[in-house]
VODREN-666656 format. One record per residue (C-alpha): residue number from 1; x negated, z, y negated; residue in three letters. Coordinates in steps of 0.001 Angstrom, whole numbers. Layout:
BEGIN
{NUM, {X, Z, Y}, ala}
...
END
This chain:
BEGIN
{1, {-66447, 31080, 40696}, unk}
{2, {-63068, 32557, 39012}, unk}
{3, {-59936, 29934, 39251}, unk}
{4, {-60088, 29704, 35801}, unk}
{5, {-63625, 28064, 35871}, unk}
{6, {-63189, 26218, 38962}, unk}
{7, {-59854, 24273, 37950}, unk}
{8, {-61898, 23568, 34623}, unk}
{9, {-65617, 22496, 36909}, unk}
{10, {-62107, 19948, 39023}, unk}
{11, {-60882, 18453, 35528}, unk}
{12, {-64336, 18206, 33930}, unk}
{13, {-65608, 16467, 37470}, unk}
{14, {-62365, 13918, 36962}, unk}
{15, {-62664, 13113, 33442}, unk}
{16, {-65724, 10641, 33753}, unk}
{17, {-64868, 9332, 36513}, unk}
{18, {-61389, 7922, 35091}, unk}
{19, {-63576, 6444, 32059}, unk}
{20, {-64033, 9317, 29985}, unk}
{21, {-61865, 11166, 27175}, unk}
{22, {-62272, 7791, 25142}, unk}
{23, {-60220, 6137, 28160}, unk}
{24, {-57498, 8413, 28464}, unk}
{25, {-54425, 7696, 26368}, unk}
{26, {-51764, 10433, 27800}, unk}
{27, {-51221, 13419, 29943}, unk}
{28, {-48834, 14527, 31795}, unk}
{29, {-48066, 16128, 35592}, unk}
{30, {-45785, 15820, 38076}, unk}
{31, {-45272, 18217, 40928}, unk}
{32, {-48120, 17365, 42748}, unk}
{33, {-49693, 14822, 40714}, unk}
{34, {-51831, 14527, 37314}, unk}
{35, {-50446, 11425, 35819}, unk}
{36, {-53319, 9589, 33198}, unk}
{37, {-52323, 6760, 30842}, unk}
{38, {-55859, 4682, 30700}, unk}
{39, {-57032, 1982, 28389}, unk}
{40, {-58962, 172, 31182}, unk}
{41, {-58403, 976, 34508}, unk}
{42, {-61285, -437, 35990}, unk}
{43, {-63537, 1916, 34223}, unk}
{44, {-62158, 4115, 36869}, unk}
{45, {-64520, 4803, 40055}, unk}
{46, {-61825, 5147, 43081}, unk}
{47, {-64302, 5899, 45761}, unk}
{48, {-65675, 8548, 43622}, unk}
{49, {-62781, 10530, 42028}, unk}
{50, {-61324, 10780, 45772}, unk}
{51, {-64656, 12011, 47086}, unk}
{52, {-64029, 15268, 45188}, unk}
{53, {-62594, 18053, 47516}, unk}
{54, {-59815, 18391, 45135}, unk}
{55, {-58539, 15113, 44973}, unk}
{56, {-55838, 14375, 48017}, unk}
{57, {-55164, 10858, 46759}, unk}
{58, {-54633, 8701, 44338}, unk}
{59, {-51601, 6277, 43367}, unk}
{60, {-51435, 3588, 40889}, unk}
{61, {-47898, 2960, 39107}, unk}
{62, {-47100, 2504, 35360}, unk}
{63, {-49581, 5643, 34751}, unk}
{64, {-53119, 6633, 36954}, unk}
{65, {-52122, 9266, 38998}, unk}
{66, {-54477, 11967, 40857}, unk}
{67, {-53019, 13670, 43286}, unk}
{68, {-53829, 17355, 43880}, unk}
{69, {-50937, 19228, 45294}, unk}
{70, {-48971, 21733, 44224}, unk}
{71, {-49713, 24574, 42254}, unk}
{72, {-53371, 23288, 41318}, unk}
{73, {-52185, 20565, 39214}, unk}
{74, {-50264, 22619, 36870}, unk}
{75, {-53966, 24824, 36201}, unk}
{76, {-56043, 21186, 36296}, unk}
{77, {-53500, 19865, 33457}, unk}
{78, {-53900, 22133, 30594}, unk}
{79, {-57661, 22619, 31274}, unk}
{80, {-58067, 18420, 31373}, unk}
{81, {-56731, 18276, 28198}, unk}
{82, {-58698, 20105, 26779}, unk}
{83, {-61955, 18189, 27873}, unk}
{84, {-59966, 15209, 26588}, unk}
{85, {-59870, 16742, 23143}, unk}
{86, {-63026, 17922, 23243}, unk}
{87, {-64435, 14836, 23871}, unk}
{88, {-62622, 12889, 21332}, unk}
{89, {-63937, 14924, 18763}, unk}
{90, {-67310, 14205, 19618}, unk}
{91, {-69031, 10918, 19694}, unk}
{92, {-67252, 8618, 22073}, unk}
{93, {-68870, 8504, 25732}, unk}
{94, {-70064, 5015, 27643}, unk}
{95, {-67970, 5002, 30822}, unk}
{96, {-70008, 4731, 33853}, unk}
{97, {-69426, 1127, 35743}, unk}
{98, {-66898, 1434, 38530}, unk}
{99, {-68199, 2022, 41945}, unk}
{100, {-69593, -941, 43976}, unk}
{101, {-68039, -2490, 47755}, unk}
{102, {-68451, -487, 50984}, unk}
{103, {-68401, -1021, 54458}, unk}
{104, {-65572, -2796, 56708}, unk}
{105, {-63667, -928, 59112}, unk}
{106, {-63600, 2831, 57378}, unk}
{107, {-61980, 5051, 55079}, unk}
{108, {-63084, 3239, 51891}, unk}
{109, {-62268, -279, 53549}, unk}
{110, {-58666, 1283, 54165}, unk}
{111, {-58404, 2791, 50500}, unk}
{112, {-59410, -188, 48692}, unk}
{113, {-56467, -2388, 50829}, unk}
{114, {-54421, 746, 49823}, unk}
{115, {-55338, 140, 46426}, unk}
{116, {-54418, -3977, 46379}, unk}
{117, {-50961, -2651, 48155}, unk}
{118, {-50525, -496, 45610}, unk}
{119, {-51619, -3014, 42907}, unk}
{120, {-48716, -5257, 44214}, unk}
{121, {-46248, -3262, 44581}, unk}
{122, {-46725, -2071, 40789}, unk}
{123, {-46209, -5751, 39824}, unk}
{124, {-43129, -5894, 42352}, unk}
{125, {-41649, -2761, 40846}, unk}
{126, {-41929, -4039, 36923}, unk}
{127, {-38274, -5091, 37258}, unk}
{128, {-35656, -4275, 34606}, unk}
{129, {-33693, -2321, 37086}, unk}
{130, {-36609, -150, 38245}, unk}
{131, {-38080, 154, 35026}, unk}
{132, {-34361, 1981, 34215}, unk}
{133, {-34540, 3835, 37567}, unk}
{134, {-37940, 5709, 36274}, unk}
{135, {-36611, 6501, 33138}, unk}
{136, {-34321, 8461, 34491}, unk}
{137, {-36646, 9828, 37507}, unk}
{138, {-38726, 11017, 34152}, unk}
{139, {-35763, 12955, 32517}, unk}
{140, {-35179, 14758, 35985}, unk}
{141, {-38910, 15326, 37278}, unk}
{142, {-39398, 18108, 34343}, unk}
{143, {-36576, 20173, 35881}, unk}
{144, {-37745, 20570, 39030}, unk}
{145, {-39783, 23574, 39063}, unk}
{146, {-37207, 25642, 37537}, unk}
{147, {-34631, 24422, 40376}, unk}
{148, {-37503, 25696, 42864}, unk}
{149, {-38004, 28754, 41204}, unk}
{150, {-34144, 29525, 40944}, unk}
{151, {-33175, 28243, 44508}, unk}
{152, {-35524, 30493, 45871}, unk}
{153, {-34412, 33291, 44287}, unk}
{154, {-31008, 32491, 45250}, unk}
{155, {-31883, 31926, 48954}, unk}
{156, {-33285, 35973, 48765}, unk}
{157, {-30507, 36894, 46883}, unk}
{158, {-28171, 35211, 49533}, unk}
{159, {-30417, 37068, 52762}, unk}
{160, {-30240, 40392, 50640}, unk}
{161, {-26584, 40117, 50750}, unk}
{162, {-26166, 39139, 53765}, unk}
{163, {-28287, 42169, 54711}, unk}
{164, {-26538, 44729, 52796}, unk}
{165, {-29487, 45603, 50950}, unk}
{166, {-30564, 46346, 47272}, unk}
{167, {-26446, 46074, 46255}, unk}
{168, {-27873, 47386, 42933}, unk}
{169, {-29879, 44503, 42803}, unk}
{170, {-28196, 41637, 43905}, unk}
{171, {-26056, 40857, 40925}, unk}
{172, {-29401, 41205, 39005}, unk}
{173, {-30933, 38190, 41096}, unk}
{174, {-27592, 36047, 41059}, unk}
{175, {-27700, 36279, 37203}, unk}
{176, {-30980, 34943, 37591}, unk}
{177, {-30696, 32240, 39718}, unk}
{178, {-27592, 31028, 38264}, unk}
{179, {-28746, 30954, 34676}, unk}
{180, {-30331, 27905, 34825}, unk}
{181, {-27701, 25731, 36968}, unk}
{182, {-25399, 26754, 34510}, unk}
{183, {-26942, 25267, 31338}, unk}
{184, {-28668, 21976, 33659}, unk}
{185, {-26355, 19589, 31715}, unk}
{186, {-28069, 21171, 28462}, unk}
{187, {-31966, 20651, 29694}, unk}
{188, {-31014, 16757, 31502}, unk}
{189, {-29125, 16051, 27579}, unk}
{190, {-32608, 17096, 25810}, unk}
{191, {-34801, 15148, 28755}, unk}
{192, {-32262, 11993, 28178}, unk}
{193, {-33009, 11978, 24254}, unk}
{194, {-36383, 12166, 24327}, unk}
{195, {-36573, 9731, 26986}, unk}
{196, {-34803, 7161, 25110}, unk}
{197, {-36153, 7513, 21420}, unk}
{198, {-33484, 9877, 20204}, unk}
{199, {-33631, 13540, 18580}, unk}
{200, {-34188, 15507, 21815}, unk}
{201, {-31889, 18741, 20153}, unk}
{202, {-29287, 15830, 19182}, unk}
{203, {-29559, 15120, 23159}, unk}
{204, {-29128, 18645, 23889}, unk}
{205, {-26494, 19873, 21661}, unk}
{206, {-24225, 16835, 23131}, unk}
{207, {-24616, 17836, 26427}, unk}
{208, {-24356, 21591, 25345}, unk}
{209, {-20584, 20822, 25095}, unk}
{210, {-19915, 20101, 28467}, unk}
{211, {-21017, 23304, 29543}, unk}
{212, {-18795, 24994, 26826}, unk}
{213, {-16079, 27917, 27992}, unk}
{214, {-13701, 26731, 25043}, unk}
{215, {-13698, 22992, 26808}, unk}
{216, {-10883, 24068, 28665}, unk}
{217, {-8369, 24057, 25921}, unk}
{218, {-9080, 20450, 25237}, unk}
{219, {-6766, 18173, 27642}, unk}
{220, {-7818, 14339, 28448}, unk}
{221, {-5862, 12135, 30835}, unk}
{222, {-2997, 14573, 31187}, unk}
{223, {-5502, 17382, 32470}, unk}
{224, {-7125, 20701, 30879}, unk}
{225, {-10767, 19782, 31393}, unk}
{226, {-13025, 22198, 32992}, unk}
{227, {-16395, 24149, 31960}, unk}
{228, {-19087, 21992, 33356}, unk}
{229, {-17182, 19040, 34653}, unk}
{230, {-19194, 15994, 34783}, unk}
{231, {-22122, 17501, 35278}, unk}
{232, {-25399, 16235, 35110}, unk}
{233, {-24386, 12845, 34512}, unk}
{234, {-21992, 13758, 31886}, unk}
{235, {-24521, 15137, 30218}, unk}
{236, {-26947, 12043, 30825}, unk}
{237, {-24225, 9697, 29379}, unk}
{238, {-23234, 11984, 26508}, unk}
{239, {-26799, 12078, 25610}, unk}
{240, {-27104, 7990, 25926}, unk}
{241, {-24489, 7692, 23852}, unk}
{242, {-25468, 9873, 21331}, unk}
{243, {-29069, 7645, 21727}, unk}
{244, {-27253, 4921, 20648}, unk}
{245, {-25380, 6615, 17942}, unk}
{246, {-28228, 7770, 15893}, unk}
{247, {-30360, 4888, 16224}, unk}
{248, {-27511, 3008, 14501}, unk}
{249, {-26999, 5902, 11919}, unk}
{250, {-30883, 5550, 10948}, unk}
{251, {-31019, 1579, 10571}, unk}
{252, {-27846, 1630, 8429}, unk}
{253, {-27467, 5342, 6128}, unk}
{254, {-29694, 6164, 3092}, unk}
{255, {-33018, 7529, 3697}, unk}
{256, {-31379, 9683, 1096}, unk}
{257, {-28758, 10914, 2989}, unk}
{258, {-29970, 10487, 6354}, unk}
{259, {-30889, 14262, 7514}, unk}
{260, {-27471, 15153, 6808}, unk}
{261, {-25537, 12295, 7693}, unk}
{262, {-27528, 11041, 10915}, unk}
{263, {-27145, 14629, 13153}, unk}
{264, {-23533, 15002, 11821}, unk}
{265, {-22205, 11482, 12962}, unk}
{266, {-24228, 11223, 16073}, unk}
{267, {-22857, 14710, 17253}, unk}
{268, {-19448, 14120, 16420}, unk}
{269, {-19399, 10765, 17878}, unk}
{270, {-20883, 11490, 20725}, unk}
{271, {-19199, 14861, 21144}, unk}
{272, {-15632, 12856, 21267}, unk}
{273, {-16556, 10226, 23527}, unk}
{274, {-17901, 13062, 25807}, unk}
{275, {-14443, 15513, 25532}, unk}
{276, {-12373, 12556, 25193}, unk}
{277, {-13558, 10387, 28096}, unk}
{278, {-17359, 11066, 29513}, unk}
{279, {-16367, 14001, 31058}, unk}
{280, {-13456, 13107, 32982}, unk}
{281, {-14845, 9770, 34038}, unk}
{282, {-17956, 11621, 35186}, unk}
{283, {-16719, 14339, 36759}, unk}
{284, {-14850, 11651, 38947}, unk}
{285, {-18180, 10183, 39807}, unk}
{286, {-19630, 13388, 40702}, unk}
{287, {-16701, 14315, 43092}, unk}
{288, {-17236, 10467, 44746}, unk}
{289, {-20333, 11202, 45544}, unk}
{290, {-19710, 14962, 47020}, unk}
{291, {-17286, 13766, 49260}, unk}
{292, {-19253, 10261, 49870}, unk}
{293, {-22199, 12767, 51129}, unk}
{294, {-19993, 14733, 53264}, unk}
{295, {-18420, 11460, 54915}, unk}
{296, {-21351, 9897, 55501}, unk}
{297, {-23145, 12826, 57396}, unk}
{298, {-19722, 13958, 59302}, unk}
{299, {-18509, 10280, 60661}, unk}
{300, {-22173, 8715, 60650}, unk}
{301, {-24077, 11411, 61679}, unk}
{302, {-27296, 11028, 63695}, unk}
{303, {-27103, 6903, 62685}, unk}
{304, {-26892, 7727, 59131}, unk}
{305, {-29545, 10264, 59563}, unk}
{306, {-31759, 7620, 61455}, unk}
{307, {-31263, 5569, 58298}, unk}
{308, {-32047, 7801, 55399}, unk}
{309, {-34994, 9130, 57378}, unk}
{310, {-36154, 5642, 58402}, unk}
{311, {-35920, 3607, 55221}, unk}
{312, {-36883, 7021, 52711}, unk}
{313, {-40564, 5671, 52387}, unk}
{314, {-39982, 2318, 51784}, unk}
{315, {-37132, 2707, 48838}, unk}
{316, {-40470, 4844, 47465}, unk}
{317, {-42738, 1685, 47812}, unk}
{318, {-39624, -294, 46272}, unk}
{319, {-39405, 2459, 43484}, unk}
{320, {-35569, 2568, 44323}, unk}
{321, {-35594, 6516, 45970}, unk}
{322, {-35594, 7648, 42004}, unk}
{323, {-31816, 6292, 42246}, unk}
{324, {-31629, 9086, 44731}, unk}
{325, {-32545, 12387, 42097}, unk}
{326, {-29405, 12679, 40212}, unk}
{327, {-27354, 12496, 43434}, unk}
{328, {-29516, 15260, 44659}, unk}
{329, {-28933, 17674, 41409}, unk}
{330, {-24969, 16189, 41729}, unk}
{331, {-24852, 17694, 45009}, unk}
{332, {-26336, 21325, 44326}, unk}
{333, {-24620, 21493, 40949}, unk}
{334, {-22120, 20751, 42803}, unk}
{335, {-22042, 22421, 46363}, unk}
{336, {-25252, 24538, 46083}, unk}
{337, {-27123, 22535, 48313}, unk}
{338, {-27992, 18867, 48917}, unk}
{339, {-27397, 17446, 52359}, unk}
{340, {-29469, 14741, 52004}, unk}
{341, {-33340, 15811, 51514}, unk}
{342, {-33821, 17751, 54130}, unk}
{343, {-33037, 14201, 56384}, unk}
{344, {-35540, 12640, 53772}, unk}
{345, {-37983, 15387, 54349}, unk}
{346, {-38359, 13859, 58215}, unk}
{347, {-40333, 11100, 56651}, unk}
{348, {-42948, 13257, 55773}, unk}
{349, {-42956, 14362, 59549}, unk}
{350, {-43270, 10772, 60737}, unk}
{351, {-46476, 10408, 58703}, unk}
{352, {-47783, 13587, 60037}, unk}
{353, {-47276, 12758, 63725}, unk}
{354, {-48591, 9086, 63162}, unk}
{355, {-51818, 10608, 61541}, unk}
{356, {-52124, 12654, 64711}, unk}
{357, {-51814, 9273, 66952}, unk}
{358, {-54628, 7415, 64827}, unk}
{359, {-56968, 10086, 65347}, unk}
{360, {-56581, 10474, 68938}, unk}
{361, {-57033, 6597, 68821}, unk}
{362, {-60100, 6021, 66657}, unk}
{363, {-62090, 8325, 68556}, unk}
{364, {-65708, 6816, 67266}, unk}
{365, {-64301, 5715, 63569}, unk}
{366, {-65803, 9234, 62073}, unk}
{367, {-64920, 7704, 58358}, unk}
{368, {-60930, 7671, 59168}, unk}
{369, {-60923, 10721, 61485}, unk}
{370, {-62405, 12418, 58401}, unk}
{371, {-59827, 11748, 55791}, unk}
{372, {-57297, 12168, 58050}, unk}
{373, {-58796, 16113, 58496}, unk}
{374, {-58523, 16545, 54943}, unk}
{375, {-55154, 15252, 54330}, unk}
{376, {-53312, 16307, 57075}, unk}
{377, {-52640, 19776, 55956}, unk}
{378, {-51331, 18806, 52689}, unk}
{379, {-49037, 16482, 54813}, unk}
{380, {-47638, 19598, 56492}, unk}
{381, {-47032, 21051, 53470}, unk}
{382, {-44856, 17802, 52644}, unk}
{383, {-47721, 16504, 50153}, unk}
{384, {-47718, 12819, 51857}, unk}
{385, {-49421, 10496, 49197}, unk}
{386, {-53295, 10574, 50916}, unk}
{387, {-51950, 9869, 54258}, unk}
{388, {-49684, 6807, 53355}, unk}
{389, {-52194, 5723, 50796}, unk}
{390, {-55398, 6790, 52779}, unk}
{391, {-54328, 5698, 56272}, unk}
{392, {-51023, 4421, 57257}, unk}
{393, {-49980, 1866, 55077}, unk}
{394, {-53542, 0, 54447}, unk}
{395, {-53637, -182, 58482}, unk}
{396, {-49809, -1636, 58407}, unk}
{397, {-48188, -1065, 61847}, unk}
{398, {-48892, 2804, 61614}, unk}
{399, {-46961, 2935, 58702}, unk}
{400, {-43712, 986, 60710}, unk}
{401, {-43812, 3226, 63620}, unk}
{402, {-44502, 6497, 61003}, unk}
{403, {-41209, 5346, 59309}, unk}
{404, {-39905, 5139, 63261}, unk}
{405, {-40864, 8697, 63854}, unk}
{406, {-39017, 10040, 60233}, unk}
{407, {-36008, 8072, 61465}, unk}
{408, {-35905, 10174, 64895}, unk}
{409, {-36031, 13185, 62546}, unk}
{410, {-33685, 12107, 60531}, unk}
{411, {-30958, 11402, 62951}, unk}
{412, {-31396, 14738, 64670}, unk}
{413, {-30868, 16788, 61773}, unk}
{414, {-27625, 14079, 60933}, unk}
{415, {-26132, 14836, 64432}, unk}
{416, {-26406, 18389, 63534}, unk}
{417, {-24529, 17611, 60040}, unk}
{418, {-21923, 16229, 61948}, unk}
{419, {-21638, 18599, 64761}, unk}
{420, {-20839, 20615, 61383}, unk}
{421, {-24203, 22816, 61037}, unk}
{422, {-25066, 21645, 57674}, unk}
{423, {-28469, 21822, 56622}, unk}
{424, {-29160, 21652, 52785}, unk}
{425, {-32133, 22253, 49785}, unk}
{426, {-31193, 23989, 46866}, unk}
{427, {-33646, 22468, 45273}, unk}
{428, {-35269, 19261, 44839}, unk}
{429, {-39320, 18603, 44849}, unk}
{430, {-40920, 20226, 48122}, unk}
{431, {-41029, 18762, 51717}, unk}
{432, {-42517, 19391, 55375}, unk}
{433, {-43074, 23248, 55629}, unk}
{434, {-42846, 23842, 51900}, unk}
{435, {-38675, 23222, 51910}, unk}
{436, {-38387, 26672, 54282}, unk}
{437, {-37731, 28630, 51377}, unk}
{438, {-35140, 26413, 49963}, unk}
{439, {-32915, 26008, 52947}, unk}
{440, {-29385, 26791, 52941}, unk}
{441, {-26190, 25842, 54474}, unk}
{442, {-23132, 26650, 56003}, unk}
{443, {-23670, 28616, 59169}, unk}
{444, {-26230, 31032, 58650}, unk}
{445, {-29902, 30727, 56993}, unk}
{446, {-31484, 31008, 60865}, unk}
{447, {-29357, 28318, 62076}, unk}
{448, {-30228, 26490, 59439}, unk}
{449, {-33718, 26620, 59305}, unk}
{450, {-33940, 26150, 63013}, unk}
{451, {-31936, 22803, 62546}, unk}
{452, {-34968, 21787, 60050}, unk}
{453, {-37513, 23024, 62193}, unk}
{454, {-36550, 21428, 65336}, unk}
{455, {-36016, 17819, 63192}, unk}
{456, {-39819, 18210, 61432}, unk}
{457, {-41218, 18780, 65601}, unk}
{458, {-38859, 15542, 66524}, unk}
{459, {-40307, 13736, 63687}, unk}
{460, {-43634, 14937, 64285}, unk}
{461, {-43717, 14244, 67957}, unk}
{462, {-41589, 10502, 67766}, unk}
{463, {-44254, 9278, 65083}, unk}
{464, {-47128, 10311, 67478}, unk}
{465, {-45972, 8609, 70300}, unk}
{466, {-44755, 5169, 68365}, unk}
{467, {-48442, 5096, 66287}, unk}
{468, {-50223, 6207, 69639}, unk}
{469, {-48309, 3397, 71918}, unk}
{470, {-47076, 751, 69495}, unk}
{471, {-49216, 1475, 66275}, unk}
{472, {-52475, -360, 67104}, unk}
{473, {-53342, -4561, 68799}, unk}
{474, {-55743, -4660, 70868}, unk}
{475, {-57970, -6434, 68026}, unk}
{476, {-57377, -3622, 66152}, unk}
{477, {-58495, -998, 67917}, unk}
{478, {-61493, -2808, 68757}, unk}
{479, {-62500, -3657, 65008}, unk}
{480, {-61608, -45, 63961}, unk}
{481, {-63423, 1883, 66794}, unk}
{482, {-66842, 343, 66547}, unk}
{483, {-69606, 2759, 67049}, unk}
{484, {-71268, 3858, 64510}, unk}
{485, {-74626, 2314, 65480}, unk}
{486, {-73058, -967, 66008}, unk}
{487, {-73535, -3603, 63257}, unk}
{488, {-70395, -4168, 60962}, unk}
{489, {-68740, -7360, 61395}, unk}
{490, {-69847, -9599, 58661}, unk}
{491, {-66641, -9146, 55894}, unk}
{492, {-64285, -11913, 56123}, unk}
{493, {-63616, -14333, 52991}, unk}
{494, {-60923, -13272, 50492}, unk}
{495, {-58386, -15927, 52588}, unk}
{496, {-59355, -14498, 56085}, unk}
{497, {-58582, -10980, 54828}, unk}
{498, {-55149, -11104, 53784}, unk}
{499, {-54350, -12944, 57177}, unk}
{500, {-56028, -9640, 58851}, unk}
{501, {-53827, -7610, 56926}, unk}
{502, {-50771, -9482, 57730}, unk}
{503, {-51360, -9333, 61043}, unk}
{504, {-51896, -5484, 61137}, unk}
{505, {-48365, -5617, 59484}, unk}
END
């Protein structure tokens, strides 16, 4: 079978299993993840959609979202909408009924506490706050493969150099991968508009004037401002503000009037506010939080690192590590690099090594053993959502002493930071083994990677040994490693379960 007409045979498989097209009321992807806006989500059949061999997980937030790992979900995207629109335009389909109960003590009995976790930490995260927090994860997220694709270029570009080859070349690739950093505050304006109701161009060509060469003749507080200062978030309050603008302009100016009136106003508003103040005020903000990175990692070091690394997956189940994206592009618009994910990256290795633990444990539990098999590669490759989802979390105390082993990860690489070996990402997105390409720092690209490597084997061996010594009760391992020819304890009442699951936590 081509790829062509096997990521088409993976979205056709998907589409009636999430309801049908008649079900499915947006589209979109992620980096790893196809994100579905459904009518009625329990036309979906869970069991079944993560029975097929390209599904890694799935995750339930404000959208439905199928994970299926990098690369394969951009190909899976474009051919599911298709289906979609094919199917709308014929007579609407009768979704199948969801998928009935299974058995206690395996995989599916795990998944379907995963999914009531999941379930309540959706209505936990339907704050006002963190509501605001994925608004602006969504104006960032869209950026992300072209920070890959340019940091990786850069990181050759960098070795060439270093090597003294291809000198006819090198300029070539620093063009390249400095094109797009360059005009970020442009792309983040756009995002911001469209995000917030506004004229994405309006957005765009608000932020375009930070980025400017002729801002430098302009002086605010007493100082010649600079090309670029204020950076992204410049750019993400220009754009606000020029939100705001127009969607006065358009309640109050003539219909008449209003395509020439509207733009004008709202740019030179906005484009004021932003030369006038924004762009100090955020370029302030952006050098806090350069030097606030750089003090934390050189006076708190290994305990700072044991922090981050530590507490990483939880802020996700909180929703609160989207706070953390425009610090990240701050810091490599900024400095190149950011200092910060590759000590977030050692969560991923705590998951990894706990996953390890928990098959070495459940010797007999064949279900578990075999969805930790198929997701434990993609955890490697820092794709972590089926082993949290599938495993760890639903069993409870895994998931603490996973978060234990990222946190012994994280506070190696942090001593290293403050020993002065930093070790950066100059892009955003990618974890585990998949970051390699993307390191950088300041003393070398092979100290620097073997900094990274060394904190993924710490990670990976501390969250095997907490999960293989502390992760399980006694009760628990007994329950969960019941032969398969043994009868199933009789499932507990609604009441009984949740104090299981409590006590796992």
């Amino acid at each position: 079978m081509s790829e062509e007409n096997k990521h088409r045979a993976t979205a056709a498989a998907i589409l009636p299993l999430v309801g049908g097209a008649a079900n499915v009321t947006s589209v979109a992807h992620c980096m790893t993840r196809l994100r579905l806006g459904l009518r009625d989500r329990s036309l979906v059949q869970e069991e079944a959609l993560k029975a097929l061999p390209a599904v890694m997980g799935v995750v339930e937030d404000d959208t439905y979202q199928i994970v299926l790992g990098p690369g394969t979900v951009n190909r899976v995207t474009p051919e599911f909408e298709a289906l979609v629109e094919e199917g709308r335009a014929d007579a609407p389909e009768e979704p199948a009924a969801p998928a009935g109960g299974s058995d206690p003590v395996t995989a599916e009995e795990l998944a379907a506490q995963g999914a009531a976790l999941r379930a309540e930490r959706k209505a936990r995260n339907a704050t006002p706050f963190k509501l605001f927090l994925r608004r602006i994860a969504n104006i960032f997220v869209p950026l992300i493969p072209a920070l890959i694709g340019c940091g990786i270029i850069a990181g050759l570009n960098g070795l060439l150099v270093n090597l003294g080859w291809l000198p006819g070349v090198t300029p070539a690739l620093a063009a390249i991968a400095s094109g797009f950093m360059a005009l970020i505050a442009v792309f983040v304006g756009y995002n911001t508009a469209k995000e917030f109701g506004g004229t994405p161009i309006l957005g765009g060509a608000v932020a375009s004037i930070i980025v400017y060469a002729k801002v430098a003749d302009v002086e605010a507080f007493g100082q010649h401002l600079s090309p670029g200062q204020g950076g992204v978030l410049g750019a993400l309050a220009a754009a606000c503000l020029g939100v705001y603008v127009e969607k006065r302009c358009r309640r109050w100016v003539p219909e008449s009037v209003d395509v020439l009136v509207t733009p004008t106003v709202t740019v030179l508003v906005s484009g004021l506010a932003t030369l006038f103040g924004l762009m100090f005020l955020a370029g302030e903000v952006s050098t806090w939080i350069g030097d606030a990175a750089d003090w934390l990692l050189a006076h708190g070091g290994a305990g700072a690192g044991f922090l981050l690394g530590g507490l990483f997956l939880p802020l996700v189940m909180l929703g609160l590590h989207q706070a953390l994206i425009p610090i990240h592009t701050t810091l490599i618009e900024g400095s190149g690099f950011t200092v910060l994910l590759p000590i977030l990256a050692m969560a991923g290795a705590g998951q990894v090594g706990a996953a390890l633990a928990i098959y070495l444990r459940l010797p007999r539990n064949t279900s578990i053993r075999t969805t930790i098999k198929s997701a434990l590669w993609p955890g490697f490759l820092g794709v972590g959502e089926p082993l949290i989802y599938g495993v760890s979390l639903p069993l409870g105390r895994p998931f603490v002493t996973a978060c234990a082993g990222g946190a012994f990860g994280g506070a190696f690489v942090g001593l290293f930071n403050q020993l002065g070996t930093d070790v950066g990402s100059t892009a955003i997105g990618p974890s585990g083994w998949a970051l390699f390409p993307l390191l950088d720092g300041s003393h070398g690209l092979a100290r620097t990677i073997a900094v990274y490597a060394a904190g993924l084997l710490v990670g990976y061996v501390a969250g095997f040994v907490a999960t293989y010594w502390f992760g399980f009760t006694r009760t628990m391992l007994e329950e969960l490693n019941a032969a398969p020819d043994e009868p199933a304890p009789a499932a507990p009442a609604p009441a009984a379960a949740k104090e299981r699951v409590a006590e796992k936590v």
